[in-house]
N, C-alpha and C positions, 0 to 999 in steps of 0.2 A: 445728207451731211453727217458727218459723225460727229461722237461728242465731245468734249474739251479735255477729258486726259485720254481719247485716242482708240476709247474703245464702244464698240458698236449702241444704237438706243437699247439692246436686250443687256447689256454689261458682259458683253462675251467679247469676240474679237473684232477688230477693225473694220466699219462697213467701209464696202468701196466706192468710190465716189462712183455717180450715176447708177450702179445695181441698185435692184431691189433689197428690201430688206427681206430675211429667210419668213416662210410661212408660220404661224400660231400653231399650235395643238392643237387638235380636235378639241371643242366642249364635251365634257361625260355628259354623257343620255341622262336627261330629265329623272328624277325619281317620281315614282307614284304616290300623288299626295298621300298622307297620310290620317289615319280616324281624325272625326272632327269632335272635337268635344266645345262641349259647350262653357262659356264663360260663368266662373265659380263649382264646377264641377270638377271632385279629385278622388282618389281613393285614399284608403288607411293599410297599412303594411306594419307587420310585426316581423324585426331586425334579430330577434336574438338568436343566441347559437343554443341547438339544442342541448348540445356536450356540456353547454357550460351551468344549463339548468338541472341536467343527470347529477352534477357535481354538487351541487348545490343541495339535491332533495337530498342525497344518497348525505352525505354529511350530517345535514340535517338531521336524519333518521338516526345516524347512530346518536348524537348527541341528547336526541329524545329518549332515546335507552338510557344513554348514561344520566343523565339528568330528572327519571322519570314524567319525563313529558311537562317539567317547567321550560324547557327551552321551544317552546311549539310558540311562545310569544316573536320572538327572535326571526325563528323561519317564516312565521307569516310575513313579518315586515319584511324578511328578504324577499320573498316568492310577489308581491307586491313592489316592491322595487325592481326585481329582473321585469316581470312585466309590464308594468306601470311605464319604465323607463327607457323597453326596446319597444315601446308600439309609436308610430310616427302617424299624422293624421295631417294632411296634406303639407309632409316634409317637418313637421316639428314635432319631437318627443314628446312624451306625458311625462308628469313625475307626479313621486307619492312621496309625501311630505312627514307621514307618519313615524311613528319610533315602538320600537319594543316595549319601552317603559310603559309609555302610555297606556298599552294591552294589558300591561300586567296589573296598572294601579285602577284601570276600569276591573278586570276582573276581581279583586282584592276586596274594593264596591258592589261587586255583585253579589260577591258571596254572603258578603254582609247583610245583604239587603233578603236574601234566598233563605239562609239558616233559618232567621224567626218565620218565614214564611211557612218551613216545611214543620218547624215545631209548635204552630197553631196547628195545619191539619196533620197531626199524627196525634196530638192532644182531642180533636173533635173528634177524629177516629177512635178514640179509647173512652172517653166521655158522652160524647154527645151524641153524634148525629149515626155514630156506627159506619156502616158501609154505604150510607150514600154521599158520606164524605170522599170516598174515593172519588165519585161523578163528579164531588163540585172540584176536586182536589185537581183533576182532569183540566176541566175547563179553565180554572184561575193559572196553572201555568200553560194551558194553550194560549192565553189572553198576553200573560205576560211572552211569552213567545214571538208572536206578532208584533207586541209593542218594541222586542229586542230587536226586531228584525228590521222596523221601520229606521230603529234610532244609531244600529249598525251602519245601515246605509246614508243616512245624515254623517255621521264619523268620518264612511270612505270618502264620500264625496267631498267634505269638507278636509280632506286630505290629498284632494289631486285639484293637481296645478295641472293648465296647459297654456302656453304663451303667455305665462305671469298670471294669467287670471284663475281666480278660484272658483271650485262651484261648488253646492249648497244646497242647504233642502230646508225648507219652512214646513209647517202643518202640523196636528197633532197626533203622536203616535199611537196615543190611547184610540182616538177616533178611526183612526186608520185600524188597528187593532177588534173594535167594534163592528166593523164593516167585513172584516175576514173574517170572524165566526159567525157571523149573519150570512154570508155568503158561505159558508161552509156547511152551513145545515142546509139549506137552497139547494147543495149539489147532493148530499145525500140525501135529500127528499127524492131528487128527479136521477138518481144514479148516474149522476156527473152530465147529466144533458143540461145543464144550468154552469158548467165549467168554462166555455168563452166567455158568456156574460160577466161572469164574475172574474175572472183575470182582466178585461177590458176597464172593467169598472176601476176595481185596484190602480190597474197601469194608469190610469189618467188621474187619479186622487193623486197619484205618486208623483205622475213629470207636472202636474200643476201646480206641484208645490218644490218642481227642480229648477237650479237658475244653476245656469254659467253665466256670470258676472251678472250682468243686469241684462242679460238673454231668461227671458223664462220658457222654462220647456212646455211640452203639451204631447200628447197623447192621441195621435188618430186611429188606432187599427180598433177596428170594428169589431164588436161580439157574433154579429151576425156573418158576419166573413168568416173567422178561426170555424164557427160551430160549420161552414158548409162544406171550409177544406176539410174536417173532421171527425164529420159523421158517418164517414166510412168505416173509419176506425173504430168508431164508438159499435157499430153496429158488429163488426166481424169478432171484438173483444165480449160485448156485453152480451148479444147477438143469440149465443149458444146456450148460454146459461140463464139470459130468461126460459128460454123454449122449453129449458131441463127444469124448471122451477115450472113454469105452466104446464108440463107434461104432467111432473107428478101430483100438483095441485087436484089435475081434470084427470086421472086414472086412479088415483090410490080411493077409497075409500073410507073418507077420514073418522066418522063415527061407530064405524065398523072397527074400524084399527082402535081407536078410541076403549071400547067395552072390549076388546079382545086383550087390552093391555090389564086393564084393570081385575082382570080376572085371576091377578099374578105369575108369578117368574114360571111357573109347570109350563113345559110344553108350551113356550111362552112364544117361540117360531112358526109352531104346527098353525096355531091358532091364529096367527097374526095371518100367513098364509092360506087359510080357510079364509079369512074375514076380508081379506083382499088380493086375489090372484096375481094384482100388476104390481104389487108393490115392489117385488125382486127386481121387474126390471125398470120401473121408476127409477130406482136407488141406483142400479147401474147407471140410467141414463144421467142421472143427476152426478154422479162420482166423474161420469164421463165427461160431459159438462163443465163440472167444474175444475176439472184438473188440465180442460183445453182453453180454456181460457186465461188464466194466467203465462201459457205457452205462447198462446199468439200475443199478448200483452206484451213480451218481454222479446217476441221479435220482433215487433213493430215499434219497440220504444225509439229507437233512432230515428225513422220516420216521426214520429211524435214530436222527437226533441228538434230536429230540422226545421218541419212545419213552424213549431213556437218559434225558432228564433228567426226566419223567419218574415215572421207575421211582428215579431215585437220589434225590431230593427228597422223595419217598414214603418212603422207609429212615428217613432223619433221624430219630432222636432222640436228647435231652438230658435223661436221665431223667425225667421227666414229660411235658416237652415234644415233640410231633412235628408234623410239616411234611405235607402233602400237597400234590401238584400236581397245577392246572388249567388246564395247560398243552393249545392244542390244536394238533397238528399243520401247519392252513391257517396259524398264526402265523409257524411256521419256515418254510414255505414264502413266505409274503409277503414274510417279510425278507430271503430271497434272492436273489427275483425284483427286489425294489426294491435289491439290489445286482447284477444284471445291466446293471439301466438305468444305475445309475452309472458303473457298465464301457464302458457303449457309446457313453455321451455324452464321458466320458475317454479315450477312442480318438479319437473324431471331433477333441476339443481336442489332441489330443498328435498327429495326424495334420495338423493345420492348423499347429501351432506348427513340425514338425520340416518340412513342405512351404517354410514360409515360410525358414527356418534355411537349407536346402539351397540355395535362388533365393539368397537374399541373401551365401549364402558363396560360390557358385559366380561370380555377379556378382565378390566383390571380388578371388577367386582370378584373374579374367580382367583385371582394371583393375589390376591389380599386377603381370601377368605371370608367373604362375605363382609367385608369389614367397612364397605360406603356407606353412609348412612342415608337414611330413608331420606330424610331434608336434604341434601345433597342433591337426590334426583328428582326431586320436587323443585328446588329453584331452578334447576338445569331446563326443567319441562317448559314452567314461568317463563323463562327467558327466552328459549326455543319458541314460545309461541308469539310471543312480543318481536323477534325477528321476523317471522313469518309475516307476521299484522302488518310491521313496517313497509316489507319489503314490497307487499303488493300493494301496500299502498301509496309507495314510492313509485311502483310502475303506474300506476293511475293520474297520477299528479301530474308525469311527465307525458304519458302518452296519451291519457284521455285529456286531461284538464288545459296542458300547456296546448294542443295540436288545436281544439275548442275555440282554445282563446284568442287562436292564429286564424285560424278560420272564421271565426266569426267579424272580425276586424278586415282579413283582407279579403272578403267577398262582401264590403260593404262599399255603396258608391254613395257619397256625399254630395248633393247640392246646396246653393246658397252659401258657399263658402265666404261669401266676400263680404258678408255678413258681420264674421268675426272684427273687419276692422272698425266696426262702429260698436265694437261692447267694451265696456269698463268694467273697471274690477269693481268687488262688492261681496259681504258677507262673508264670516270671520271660522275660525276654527269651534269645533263642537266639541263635547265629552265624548272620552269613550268609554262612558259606561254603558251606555246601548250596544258597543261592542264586548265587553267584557260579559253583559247579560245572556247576549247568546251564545257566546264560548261557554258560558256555566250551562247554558238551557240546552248545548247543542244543536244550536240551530244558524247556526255561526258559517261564513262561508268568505270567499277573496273576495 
């Protein structure tokens, strides 16, 4: 039958009575299921445009020249809003709720607090205690250091929102503080073989006392895991230069060397040499030693910094919820290597720019008769090296820090996501004098 204004069941033209109606389309071929994931499991992606971060620091930098590095309050809150704001964690942005002011009126309180600090021990130094005031002088801003670092990260925390909720930090900073130079002398007893321990330790004082809303965090990665992924490393770094230190221990002859010194400056080689034949090449071994060892330290630090994060991404959780990372090693190394090349091409421009500077000043210095004055090229230099300072450290910021930040977030897989719908908000905004503390102590970080 056809239908009631005349035209076919498909709405094409008139069927004809008693034909068939025309045949269907083929169905398209089945698709092959797809990965199965599991229920509350998602990742975390960071959305922002690199161009727009380049823009952002390179700005910034000059305004730090022009401002002499008062507006470093300003960029932080930006560089903290660009990323804060482009990182999504299963489809919803972060934000940082922070301001500039804030940074500055904490700093303002730091300083204040720092001055009489530094004019007791410079007063003990000149009265009292002499130079072991330096030791203790050491120690009380290592301490307070720690304590800045605790009470920074209370600040950040208590400045990032996500899905309306805040999160937080309880605990005592001093104590936390406490526990870092206790563990700090621990790793220089055992020359850093006491380093998992003591970071595992820390990390769990620290998320025991982190909440997202009324989510409290916790801390699982093991001391005893980091030290097995890393005591390869420990061995091939420290590895050489114990041997150079036991070498020259067990060849030199140290009582010998001892009465061969004492006998004064005359021929003071000859004898040293008479008194111990190995000592020449002790000293070699040991120069050799220890000048390879910093080598391999500083190529293996991207492995290092992998391993940690890791091991510390992997801890994460928020009572139901935790975090693994698949994070791989060649990543941290790529993003170094492509910050080399930016070093090198930044050389070649800053060696072109300061070559030309030098012809064109020396040129006017001769057409004037000697007539630029010395302060002249003295602020010139000032400024030339405060561009220089900025500019790599502008490349750093975008190519080390931002790529880090990327990577670290989208090679993280989130379970227990569903989690989030059973948390409330809780826990208030903090001072940021703990931030401003360590912008004065330099220990200050995003």
């Amino acid at each position: 039958m056809s239908s009631v204004d005349g035209t076919g069941p498909w709405g094409g033209a008139p069927a004809l009575h008693g034909s068939t109606p025309p045949p269907l389309p083929p169905l398209p071929p089945a698709l092959p299921p797809g990965p199965t994931v599991r229920p509350g499991t998602g990742t975390a992606r960071f959305v922002g445009i690199t161009k727009a971060y380049w823009r952002l620091m390179i700005r910034g930098a000059l305004l730090l020249l022009v401002t002499l590095g008062i507006y470093r309050f300003w960029l932080a809150t930006d560089q903290r809003r660009f990323l804060w704001g482009n990182t999504e964690i299963a489809g919803d942005a972060v934000e940082y709720t922070g301001t500039a002011r804030e940074l500055l009126i904490g700093f303002l309180i730091a300083i204040a607090v720092l001055i009489p600090i530094y004019g007791l021990l410079f007063l003990a130094t000149v009265e009292v205690i002499g130079p072991v005031s330096s030791v203790i002088g050491f120690l009380l801003l290592a301490l307070f250091g720690y304590f800045a670092v605790y009470r920074a990260r209370r600040y950040r925390l208590t400045r990032t929102v996500f899905r309306g909720v805040r999160l937080h930090q309880t605990g005592s900073a001093w104590l936390y503080a406490f526990y870092s130079m206790l563990w700090w002398i621990v790793i220089l007893l055992t020359l850093g073989l006491a380093y998992p321990w003591a970071q595992a330790s820390l990390e769990r004082y620290k998320m025991r006392h982190t909440f997202y809303g009324t989510a409290r965090g916790r801390f699982a990665g093991s001391g005893t895991s980091l030290f097995v992924k890393g005591i390869v490393m420990w061995l091939v770094v420290v590895g050489p230069l114990l041997a150079g230190l036991l070498y020259a221990i067990v060849s030199v002859n140290w009582v010998a060397l001892g009465e061969a010194i004492e006998q004064g400056p005359d021929n003071i080689i000859g004898r040293i040499e008479g008194a111990s034949p190995d000592f020449a090449a002790a000293i070699a071994v040991l120069s050799l030693t220890a000048s390879w060892s910093p080598l391999l330290a500083a190529l293996l630090y991207p492995a290092f910094q992998a391993m940690m994060l890791r091991w510390w991404t992997s801890g994460l959780r928020f009572d139901g919820m935790a975090a693994k990372s698949l994070l791989r090693t060649g990543q941290i190394y790529g993003l170094y290597l492509r910050y080399m090349g930016y070093c090198l091409l930044l050389g070649v421009v800053i060696a072109v720019v300061v070559g030309v500077a030098a012809l064109a000043l020396g040129v006017f210095h001769a057409e004037s008769g000697g007539a630029v004055p010395e302060a002249a090229g003295i602020v010139l230099a000032v400024i030339g090296y405060a561009l220089v300072f900025l500019a790599y450290s502008t490349v750093y910021q975008v190519v080390v820090k931002l790529r880090l930040w990327k990577l670290s977030f989208e090679t993280a897989e989130l379970s227990g996501l569903e989690e989030l719908d059973a948390i409330k908000a809780a826990g208030g905004p903090s001072s940021a004098f703990g931030e401003g503390l360590a912008d004065a102590l330099d220990v200050g970080g995003l």
